[in-house]
C-alpha positions in Angstrom: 120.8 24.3 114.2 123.4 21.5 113.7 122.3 18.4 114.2 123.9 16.3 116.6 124.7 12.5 115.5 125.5 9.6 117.8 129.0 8.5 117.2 128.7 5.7 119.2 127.9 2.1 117.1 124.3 1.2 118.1 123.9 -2.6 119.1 121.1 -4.2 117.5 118.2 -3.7 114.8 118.9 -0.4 113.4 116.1 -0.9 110.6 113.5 -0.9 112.8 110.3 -1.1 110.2 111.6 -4.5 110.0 110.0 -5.1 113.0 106.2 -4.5 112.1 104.2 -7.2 109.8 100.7 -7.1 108.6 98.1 -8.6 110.8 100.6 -8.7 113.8 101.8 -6.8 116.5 105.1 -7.2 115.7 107.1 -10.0 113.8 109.5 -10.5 117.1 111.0 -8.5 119.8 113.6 -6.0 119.7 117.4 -6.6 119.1 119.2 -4.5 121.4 122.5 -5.6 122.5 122.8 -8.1 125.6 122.3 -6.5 128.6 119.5 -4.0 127.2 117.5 -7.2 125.6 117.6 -9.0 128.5 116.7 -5.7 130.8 113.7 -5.3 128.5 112.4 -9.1 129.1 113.2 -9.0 132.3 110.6 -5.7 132.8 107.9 -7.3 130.5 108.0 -10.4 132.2 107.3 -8.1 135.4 104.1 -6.1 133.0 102.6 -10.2 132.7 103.1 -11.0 136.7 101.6 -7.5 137.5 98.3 -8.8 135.1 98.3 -12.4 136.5 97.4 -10.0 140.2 95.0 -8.2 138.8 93.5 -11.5 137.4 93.6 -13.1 141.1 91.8 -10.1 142.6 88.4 -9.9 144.0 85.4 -10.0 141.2 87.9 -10.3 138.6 86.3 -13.2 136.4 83.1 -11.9 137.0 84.1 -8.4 135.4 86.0 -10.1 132.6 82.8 -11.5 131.3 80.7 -8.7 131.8 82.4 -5.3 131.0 83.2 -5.3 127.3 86.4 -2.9 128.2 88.5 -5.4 130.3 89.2 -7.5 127.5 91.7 -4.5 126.5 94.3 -5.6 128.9 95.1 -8.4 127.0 97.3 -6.0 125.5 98.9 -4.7 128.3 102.8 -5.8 127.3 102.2 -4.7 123.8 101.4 -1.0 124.9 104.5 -0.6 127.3 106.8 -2.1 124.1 105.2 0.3 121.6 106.8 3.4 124.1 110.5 1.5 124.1 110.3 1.5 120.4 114.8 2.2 119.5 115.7 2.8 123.3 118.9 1.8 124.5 120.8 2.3 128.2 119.4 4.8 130.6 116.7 6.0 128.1 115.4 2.9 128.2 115.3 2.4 131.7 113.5 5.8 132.6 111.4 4.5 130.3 110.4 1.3 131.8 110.0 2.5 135.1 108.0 5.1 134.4 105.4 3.0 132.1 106.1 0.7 135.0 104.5 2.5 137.7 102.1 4.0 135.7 100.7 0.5 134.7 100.4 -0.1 138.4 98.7 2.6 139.3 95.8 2.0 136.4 96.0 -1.6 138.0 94.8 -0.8 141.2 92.0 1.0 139.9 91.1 -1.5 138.4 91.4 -4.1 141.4 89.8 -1.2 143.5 86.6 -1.0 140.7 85.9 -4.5 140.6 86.3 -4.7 144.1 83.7 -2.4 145.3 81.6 -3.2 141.9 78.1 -4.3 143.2 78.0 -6.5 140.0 80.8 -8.2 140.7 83.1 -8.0 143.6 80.7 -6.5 145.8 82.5 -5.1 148.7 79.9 -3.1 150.4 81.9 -1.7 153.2 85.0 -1.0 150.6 82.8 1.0 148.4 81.3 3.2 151.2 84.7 4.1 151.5 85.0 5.1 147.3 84.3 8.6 146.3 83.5 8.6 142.0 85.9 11.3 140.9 86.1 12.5 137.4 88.5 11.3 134.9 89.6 14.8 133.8 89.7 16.2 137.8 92.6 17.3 139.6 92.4 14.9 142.7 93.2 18.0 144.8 90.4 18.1 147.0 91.0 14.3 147.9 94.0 15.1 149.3 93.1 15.7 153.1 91.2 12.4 153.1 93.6 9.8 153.8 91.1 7.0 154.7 88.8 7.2 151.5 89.3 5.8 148.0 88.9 8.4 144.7 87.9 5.8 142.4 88.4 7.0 138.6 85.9 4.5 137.1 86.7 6.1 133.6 90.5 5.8 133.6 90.2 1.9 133.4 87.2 2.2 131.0 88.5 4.7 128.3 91.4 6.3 128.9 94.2 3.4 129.7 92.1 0.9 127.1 92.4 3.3 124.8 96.0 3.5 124.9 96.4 -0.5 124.9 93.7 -0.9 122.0 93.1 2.0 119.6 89.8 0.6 118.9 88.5 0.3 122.5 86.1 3.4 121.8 84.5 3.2 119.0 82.0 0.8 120.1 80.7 3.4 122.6 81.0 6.3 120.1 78.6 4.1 117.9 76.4 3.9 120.9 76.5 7.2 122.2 75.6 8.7 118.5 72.6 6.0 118.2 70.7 8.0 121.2 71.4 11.2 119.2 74.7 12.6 120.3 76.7 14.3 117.4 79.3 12.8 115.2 81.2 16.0 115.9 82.0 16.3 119.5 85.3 15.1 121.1 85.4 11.3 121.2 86.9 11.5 124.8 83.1 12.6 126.5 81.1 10.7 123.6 83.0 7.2 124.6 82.5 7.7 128.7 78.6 8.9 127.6 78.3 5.8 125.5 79.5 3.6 128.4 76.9 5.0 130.7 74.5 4.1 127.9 75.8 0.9 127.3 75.6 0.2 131.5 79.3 -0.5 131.1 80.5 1.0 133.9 80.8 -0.4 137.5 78.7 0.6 140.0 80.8 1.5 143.2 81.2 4.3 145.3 79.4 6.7 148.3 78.9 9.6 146.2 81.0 11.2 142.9 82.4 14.4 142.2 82.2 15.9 138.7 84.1 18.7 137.2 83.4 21.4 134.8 86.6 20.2 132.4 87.8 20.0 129.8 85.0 21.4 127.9 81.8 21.7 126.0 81.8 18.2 125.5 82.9 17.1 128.4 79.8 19.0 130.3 77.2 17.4 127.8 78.9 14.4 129.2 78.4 14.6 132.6 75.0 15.4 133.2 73.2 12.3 131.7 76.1 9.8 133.6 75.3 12.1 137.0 71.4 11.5 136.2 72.4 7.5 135.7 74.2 7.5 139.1 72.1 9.5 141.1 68.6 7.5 139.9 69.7 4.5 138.8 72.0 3.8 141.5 71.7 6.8 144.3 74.7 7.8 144.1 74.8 11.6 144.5 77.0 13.5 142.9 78.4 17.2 143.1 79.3 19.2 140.2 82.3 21.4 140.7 82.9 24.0 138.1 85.9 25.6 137.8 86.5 29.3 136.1 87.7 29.5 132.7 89.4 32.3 133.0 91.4 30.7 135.3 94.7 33.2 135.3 92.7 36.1 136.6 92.7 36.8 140.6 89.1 37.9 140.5 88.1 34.7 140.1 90.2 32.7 142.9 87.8 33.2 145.9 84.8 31.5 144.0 87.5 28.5 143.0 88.4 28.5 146.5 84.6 28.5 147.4 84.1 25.2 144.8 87.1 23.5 146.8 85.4 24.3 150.0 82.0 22.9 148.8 83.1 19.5 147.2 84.8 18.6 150.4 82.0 19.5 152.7 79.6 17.5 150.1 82.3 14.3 150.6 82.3 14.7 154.7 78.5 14.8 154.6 78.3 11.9 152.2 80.7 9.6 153.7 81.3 10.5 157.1 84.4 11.3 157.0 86.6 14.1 158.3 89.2 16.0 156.6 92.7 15.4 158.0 94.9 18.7 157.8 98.3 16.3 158.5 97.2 14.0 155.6 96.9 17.3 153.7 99.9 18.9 154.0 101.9 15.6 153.6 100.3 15.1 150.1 101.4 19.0 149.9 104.8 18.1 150.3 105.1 15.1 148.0 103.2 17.5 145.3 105.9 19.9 145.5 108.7 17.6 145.1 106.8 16.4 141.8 106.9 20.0 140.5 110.5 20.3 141.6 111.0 17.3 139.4 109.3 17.8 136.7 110.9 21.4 136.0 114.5 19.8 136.7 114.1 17.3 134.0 112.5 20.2 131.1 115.9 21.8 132.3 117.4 19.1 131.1 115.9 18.7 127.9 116.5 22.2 126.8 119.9 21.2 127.1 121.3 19.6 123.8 121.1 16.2 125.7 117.3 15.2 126.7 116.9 12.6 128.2 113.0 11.9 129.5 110.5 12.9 126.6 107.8 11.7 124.8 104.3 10.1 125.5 105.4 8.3 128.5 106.7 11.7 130.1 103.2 12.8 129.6 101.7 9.5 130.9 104.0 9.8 134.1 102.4 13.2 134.6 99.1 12.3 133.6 99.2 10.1 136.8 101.4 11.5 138.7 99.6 15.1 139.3 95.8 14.2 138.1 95.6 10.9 139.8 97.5 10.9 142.6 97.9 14.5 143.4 100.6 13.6 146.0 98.3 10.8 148.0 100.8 8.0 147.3 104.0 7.6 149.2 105.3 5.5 146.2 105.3 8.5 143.5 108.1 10.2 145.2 110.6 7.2 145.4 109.7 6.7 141.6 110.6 10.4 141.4 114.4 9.5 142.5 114.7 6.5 140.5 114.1 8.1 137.5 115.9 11.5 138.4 119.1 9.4 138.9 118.6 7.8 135.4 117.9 11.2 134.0 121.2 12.7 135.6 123.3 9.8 134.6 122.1 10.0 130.9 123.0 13.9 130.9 126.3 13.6 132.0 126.8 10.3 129.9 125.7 12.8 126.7 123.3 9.6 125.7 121.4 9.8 122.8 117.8 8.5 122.0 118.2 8.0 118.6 120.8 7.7 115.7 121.1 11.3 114.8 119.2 14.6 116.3 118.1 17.2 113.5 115.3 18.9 115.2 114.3 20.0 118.6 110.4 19.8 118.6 107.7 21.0 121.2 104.2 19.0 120.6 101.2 21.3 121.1 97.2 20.6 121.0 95.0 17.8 122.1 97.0 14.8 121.5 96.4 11.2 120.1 99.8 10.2 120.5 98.9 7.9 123.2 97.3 5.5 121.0 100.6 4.7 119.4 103.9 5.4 119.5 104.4 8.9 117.3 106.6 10.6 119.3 108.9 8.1 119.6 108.5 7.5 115.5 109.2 10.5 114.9 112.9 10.5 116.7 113.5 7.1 115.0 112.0 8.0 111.9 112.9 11.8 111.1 115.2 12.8 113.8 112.7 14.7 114.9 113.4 15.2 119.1 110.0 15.7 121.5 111.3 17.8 123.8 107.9 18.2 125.4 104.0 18.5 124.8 101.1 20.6 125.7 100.1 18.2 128.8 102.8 17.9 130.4 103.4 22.3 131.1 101.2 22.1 133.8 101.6 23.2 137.3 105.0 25.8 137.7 105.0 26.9 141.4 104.4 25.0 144.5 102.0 25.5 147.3 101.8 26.0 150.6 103.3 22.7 152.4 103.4 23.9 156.4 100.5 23.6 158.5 100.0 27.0 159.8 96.9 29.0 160.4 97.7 31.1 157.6 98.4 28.4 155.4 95.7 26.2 156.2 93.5 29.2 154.7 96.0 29.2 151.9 95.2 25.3 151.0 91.9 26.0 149.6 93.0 28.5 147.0 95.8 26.0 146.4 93.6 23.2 145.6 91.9 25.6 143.6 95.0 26.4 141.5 96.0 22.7 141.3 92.1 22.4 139.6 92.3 25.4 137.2 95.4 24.1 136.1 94.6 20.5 135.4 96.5 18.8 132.4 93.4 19.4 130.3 92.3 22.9 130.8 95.2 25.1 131.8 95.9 25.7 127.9 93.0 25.3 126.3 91.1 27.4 128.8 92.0 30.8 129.8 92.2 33.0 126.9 94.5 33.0 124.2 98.1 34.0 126.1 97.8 30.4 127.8 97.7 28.4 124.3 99.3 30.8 122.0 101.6 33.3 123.6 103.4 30.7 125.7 104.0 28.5 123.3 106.6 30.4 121.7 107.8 31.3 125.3 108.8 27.6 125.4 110.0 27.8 122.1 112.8 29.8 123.5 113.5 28.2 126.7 113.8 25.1 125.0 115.8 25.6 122.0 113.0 24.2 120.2 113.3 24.9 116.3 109.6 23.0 115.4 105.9 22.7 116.5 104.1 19.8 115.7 100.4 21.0 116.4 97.8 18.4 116.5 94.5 19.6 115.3 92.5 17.4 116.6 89.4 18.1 114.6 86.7 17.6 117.3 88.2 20.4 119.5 86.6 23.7 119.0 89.3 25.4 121.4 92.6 25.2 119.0 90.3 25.8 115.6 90.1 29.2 116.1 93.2 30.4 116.8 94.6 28.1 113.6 95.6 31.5 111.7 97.1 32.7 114.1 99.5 30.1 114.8 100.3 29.9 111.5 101.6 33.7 111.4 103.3 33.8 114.9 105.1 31.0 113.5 106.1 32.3 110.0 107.2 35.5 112.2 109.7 33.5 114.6 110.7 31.2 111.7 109.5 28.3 113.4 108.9 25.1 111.2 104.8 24.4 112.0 103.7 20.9 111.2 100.1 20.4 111.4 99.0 16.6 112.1 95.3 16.4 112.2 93.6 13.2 114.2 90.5 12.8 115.7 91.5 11.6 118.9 89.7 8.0 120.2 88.3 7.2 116.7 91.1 6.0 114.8 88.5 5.2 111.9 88.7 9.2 110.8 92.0 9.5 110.8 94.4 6.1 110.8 97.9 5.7 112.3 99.2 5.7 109.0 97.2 9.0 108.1 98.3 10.8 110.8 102.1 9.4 109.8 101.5 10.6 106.1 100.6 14.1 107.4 104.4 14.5 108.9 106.1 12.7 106.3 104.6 15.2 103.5 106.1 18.2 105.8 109.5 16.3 106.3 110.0 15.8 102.6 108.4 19.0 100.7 109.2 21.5 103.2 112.4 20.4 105.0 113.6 18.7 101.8 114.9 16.1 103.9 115.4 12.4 104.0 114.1 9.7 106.5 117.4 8.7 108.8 115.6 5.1 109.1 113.2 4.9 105.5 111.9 1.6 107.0 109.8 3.3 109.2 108.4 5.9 106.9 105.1 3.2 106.1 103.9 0.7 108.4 101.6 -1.9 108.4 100.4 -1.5 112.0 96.6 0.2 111.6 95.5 -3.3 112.4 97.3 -3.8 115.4 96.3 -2.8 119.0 
């Protein structure tokens, strides 16, 4: 593969491990060029007005000084710049208005929890109207309910603080493994278990759905929070399971039958009825999503990407999980970053200094806690074309309200469930996670695999052999990064660094294009 290499002269820092200093953040703020630098303050200046808000919504103060998480978001600004690490012109900007809108969205959650918390906001009427929906559910079946809220009380709690403040979990792993759970499960259930324990969730909401995702863990999770809501606070909840075999057609009717169930459990609960015209309108806007997404991975097989990395995940994360097509803001989001992506292409812009390998990132990923992917461009050359998340859902669904396609809907929902940014690999038997990975490989002109074991997650351990030989066999490089996910005490930024560095230099046998960033001082910072 020849390595491509930006002619153009780069304006601003080009050294950027000069940026970094122990016991800071950063030393200063990026150098690059005029009109960028002043783009990029301009759009962090709009991250601190979107905080001061929040800070001026309803039960704000009150939740400040009594959840432990919401100090996090002090960070806010510092986790968007971490993702623009390098980026110039219309990288850059996809950037920014991606992170952008995803920010937003986890802000309104957040208004929306303290709103309807009875600890602190207290909105009795705006919490009947809250349905508790799983962090890790596919927000499908909310879809034909256009007047009620799905409140994802953990996004705000773990997820999103963990990506401002690598630290944020630990306290609640500590707790969670104090009342006996083990040090070995995933991090991700252990935290949102130690917050129930810890009584560090708000209390909001008519009723909560759970889901049977991602896995083991995630199950052992869920019951003792649904016992916490449903006695503690009488909230009931329903418990929708999902098959794990989730590509066979035998199994479609009873994941029809779950949909079917969860959203006659919701009417009953709240009273409210389930609006086929608000349905198929969310329908619509989830199919222009797909169209999107599977335009832009056209794109970045070419020799030009041009949207990659953590925040392409993020975007997606939200996007199809969260929203599942209930917001008429995603889609105009959608065209502003298509025409960025499009201009970029034909401009033949470049990310980074110099392009030596085309890369597809696999596993159960930590790269959200700090900025890797983008490190590894700057760093290595090293290109992210695209990760394990983010090959999701591939074909759209029914978007006309017929007859016929009303029965349709249910198995759709059902599909959009099974194939939820957490499961549809690591569930459904080995073709999902193995065989179509090298599938991509070839669609995407991808040379490497960088393969996060995270060590916590039983469902990539076993197949560890056999990625190695499938790889050997298609002479693909295979890096191996292990991390332990939310618990950055196991495995440090740095670690995880060290891991891909070793690879680079004894089995590439190649050199750093920017050295300065081969170290860095940063497993301190948030």
């Amino acid at each position: 593969m020849i390595p491509l290499i930006n002619e153009k002269k780069r304006k601003g820092d080009v050294s950027l491990g000069v940026l970094y200093n122990e016991g800071k953040v950063r030393r200063r703020r990026e150098w690059r060029g005029l009109k960028d630098t002043l783009y990029d303050y301009y759009k962090w200046l709009g991250v601190w007005k979107l905080m001061i808000g929040v800070s001026l919504s309803k039960g704000f103060f009150k939740g400040l000084f009594r959840y432990r998480w919401m100090v996090n978001y002090l960070a806010v600004p510092h986790m968007v710049d971490k993702f623009t690490i390098g980026q110039r012109g219309e990288t850059l900007r996809i950037t920014r208005t991606a992170i952008g809108y995803v920010v937003k969205d986890v802000a309104v959650v957040i208004k929306q929890c303290l709103r309807g918390d009875r600890r602190s906001g207290n909105d009795q009427a705006f919490s009947d109207k809250c349905v508790l929906v799983d962090e890790n559910a596919m927000t499908s079946f909310m879809m034909g309910f256009p007047d009620l809220v799905a409140l994802q009380r953990e996004v705000p709690t773990l997820f999103s603080a963990n990506l401002i403040n690598q630290n944020s979990a630990t306290h609640y792993i500590d707790v969670a493994q104090m009342y006996g759970i083990p040090g070995d499960v995933c991090p991700m259930p252990e935290t949102e278990l130690g917050i129930s324990i810890e009584d560090d969730f708000v209390v909001a909401g008519k009723c909560a759905v759970q889901v049977n995702t991602t896995c083991d863990g995630s199950m052992m999770g869920n019951g003792p929070i649904a016992k916490r809501l449903e006695q503690d606070y009488h909230i009931p909840t329903f418990q929708m399971a999902a098959p794990i075999r989730h590509r066979n057609e035998d199994v479609q009717e009873y994941a029809a039958e779950e949909i079917k169930q969860a959203i006659s459990f919701i009417e009953e609960k709240t009273g409210a009825k389930w609006n086929w015209e608000a349905y198929f309108a969310a329908a619509k806007r989830v199919n222009m999503t797909t169209r999107n997404r599977l335009e832009w991975l056209e794109i970045n097989a070419t020799p030009y990407p041009q949207f990659v990395g953590a925040v392409f995940s993020l975007y997606n994360d939200t996007n199809y999980m969260g929203n599942c097509g209930r917001s008429a803001e995603f889609p105009l989001i959608d065209q502003k970053i298509m025409k960025l992506v499009t201009q970029g292409y034909r401009k033949k812009h470049m990310m980074a200094k110099e392009y030596r390998h085309r890369c597809l990132v696999w596993g159960v990923q930590s790269h959200y806690a700090f900025d890797m992917l983008y490190w590894m461009m700057e760093c290595w050359g090293v290109v992210p074309l695209t990760d394990m998340l983010s090959m999701v859902i591939e074909r759209e669904i029914a978007d006309e309200d017929t007859p016929e396609n009303r029965k349709q809907a249910y198995y759709d929902m059902a599909y959009l469930s099974e194939n939820m940014i957490m499961r549809n690999r690591t569930h459904g038997g080995y073709a999902v996670l193995l065989d179509e990975l090298w599938e991509y490989c070839e669609k995407m002109n991808a040379d490497m695999v960088m393969l996060w074991e995270h060590m916590a997650c039983k469902a990539l351990a076993g197949l560890h052999g056999q990625f190695e030989e499938q790889a050997r066999e298609r002479g693909i490089h295979l890096v191996w990064v292990t991390h332990d996910l939310c618990d950055p005490r196991v495995c440090s930024r740095q670690t995880i660094r060290d891991q891909f560095n070793r690879y680079m230099r004894t089995v590439m046998r190649e050199e750093p294009v920017d050295p300065s960033l081969e170290s860095l001082p940063d497993d301190h910072a948030w």
